[in-house]
PyMOL CGO cylinders between C-alpha atoms (Angstrom):
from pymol import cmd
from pymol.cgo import CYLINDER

trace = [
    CYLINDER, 103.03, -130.74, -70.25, 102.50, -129.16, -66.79, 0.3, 1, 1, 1, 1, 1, 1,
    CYLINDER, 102.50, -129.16, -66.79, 100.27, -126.54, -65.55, 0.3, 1, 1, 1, 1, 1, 1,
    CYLINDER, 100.27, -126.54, -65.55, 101.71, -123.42, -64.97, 0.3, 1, 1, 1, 1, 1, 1,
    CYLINDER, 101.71, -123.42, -64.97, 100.60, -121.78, -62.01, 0.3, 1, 1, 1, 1, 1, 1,
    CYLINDER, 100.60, -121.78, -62.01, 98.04, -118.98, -61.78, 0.3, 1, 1, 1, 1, 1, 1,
    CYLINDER, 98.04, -118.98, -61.78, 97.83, -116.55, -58.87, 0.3, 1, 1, 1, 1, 1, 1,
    CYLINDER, 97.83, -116.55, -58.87, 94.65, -115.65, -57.90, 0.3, 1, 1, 1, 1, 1, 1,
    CYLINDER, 94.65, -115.65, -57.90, 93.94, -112.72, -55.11, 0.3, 1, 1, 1, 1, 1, 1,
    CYLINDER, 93.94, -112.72, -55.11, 90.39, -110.90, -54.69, 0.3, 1, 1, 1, 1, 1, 1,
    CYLINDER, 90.39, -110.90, -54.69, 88.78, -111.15, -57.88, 0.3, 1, 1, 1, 1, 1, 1,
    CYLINDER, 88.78, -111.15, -57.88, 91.84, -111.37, -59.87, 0.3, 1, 1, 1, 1, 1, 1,
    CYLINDER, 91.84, -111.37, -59.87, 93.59, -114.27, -61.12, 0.3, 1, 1, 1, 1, 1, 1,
    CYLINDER, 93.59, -114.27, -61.12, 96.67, -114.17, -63.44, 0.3, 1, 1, 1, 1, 1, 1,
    CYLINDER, 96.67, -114.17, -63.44, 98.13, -116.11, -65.68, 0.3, 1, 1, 1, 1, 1, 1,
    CYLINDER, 98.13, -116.11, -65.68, 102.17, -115.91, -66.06, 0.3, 1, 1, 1, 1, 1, 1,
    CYLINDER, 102.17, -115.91, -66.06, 102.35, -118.76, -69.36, 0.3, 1, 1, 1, 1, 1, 1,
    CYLINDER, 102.35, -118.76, -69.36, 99.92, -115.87, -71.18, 0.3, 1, 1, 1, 1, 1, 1,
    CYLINDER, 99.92, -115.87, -71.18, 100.68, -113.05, -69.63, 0.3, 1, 1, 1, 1, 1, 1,
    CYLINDER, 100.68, -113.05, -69.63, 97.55, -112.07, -68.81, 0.3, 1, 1, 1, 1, 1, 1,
    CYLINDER, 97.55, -112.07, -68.81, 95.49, -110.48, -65.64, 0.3, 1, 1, 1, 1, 1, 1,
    CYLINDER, 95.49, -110.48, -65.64, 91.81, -111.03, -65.08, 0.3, 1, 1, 1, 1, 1, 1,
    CYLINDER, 91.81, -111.03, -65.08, 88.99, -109.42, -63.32, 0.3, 1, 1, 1, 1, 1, 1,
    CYLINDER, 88.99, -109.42, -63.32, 86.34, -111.45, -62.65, 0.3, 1, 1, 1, 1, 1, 1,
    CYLINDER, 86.34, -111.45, -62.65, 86.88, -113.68, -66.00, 0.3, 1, 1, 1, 1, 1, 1,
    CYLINDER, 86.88, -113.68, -66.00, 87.25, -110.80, -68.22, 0.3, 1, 1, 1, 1, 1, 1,
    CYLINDER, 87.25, -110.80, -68.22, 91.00, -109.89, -69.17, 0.3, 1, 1, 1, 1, 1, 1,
    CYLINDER, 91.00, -109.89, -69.17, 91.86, -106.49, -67.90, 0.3, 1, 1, 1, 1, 1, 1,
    CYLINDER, 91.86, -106.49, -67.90, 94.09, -104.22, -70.28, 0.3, 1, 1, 1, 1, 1, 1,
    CYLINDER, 94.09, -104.22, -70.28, 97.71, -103.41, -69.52, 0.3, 1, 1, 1, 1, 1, 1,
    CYLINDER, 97.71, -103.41, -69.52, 100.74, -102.18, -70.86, 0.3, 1, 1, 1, 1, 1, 1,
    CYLINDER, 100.74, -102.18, -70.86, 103.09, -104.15, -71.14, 0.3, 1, 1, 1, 1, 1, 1,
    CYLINDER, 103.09, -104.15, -71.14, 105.66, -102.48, -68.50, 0.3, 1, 1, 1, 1, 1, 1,
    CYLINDER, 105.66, -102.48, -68.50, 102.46, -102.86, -66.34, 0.3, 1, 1, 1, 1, 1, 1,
    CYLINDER, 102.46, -102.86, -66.34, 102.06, -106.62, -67.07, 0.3, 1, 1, 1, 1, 1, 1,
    CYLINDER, 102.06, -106.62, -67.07, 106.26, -106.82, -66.54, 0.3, 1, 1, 1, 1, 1, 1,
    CYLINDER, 106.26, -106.82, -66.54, 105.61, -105.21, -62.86, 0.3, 1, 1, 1, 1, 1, 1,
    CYLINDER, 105.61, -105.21, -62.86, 103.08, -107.70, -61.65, 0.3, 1, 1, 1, 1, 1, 1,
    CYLINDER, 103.08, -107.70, -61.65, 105.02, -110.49, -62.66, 0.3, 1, 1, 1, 1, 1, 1,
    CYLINDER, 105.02, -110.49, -62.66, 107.97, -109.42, -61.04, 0.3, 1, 1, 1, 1, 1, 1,
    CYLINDER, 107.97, -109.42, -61.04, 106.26, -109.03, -57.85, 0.3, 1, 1, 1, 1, 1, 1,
    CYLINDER, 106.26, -109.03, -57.85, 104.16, -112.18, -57.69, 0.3, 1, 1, 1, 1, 1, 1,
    CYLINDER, 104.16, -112.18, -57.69, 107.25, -114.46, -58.75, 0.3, 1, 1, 1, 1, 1, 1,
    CYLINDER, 107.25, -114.46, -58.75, 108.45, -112.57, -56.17, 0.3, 1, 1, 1, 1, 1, 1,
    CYLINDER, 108.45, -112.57, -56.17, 106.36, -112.24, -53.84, 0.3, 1, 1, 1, 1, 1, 1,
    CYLINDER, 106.36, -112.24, -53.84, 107.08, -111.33, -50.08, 0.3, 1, 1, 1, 1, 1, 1,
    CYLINDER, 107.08, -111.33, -50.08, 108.11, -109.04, -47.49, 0.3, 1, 1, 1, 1, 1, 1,
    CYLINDER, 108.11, -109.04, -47.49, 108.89, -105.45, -49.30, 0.3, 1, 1, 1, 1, 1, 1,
    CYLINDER, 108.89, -105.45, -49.30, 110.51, -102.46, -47.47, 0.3, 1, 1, 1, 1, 1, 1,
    CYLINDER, 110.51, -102.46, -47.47, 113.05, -101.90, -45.44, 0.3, 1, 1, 1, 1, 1, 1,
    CYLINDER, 113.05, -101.90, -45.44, 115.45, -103.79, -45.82, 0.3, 1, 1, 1, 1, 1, 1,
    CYLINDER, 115.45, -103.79, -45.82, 114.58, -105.32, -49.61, 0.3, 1, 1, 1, 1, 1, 1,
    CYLINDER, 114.58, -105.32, -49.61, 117.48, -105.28, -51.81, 0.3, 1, 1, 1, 1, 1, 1,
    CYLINDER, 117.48, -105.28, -51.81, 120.39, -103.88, -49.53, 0.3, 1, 1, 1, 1, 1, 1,
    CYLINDER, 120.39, -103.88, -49.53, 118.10, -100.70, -49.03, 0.3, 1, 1, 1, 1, 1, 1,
    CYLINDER, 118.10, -100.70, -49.03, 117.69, -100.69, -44.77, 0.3, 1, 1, 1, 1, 1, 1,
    CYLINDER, 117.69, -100.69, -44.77, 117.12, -97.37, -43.17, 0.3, 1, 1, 1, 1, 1, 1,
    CYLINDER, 117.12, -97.37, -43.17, 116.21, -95.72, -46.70, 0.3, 1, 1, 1, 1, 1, 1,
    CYLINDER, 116.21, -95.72, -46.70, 113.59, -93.47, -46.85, 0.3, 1, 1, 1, 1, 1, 1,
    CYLINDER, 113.59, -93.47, -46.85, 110.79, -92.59, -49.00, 0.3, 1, 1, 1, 1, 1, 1,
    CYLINDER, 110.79, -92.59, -49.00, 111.36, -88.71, -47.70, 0.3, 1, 1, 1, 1, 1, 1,
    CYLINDER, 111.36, -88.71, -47.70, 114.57, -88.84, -50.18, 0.3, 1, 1, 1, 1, 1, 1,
    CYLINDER, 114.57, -88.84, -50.18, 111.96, -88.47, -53.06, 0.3, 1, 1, 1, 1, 1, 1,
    CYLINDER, 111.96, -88.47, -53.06, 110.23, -85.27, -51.80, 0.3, 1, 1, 1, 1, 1, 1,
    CYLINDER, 110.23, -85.27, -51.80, 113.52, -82.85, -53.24, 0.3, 1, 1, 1, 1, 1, 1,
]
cmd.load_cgo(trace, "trace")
């Protein structure tokens, strides 16, 4: 069986296989959306902003209505 691969930034480390994020070896509490969210984005992971997804030359001032 492999390992999976755990991300680990500051004092956080996450594991994808459990679906868990923790905080200095303690497991810190999440919704699920939540948990959904940080996996997206460390699978993921990269440049984000202009330009991500087709959006170039959008702007967050679109959400101020």
């Amino acid at each position: 069986m492999a390992a999976s691969q755990v991300y680990v930034f500051g004092p956080f480390h996450y594991d994808p296989e459990q679906r868990l994020l923790f905080r200095q070896g303690e497991v810190v509490p999440l919704v699920p959306k939540a948990i959904d969210t940080l996996h997206v984005l460390l699978e993921r992971r990269g440049p984000v902003g202009a330009g991500c997804h087709g959006n170039r030359g959008w702007r967050w001032s679109r959400l101020s209505r």
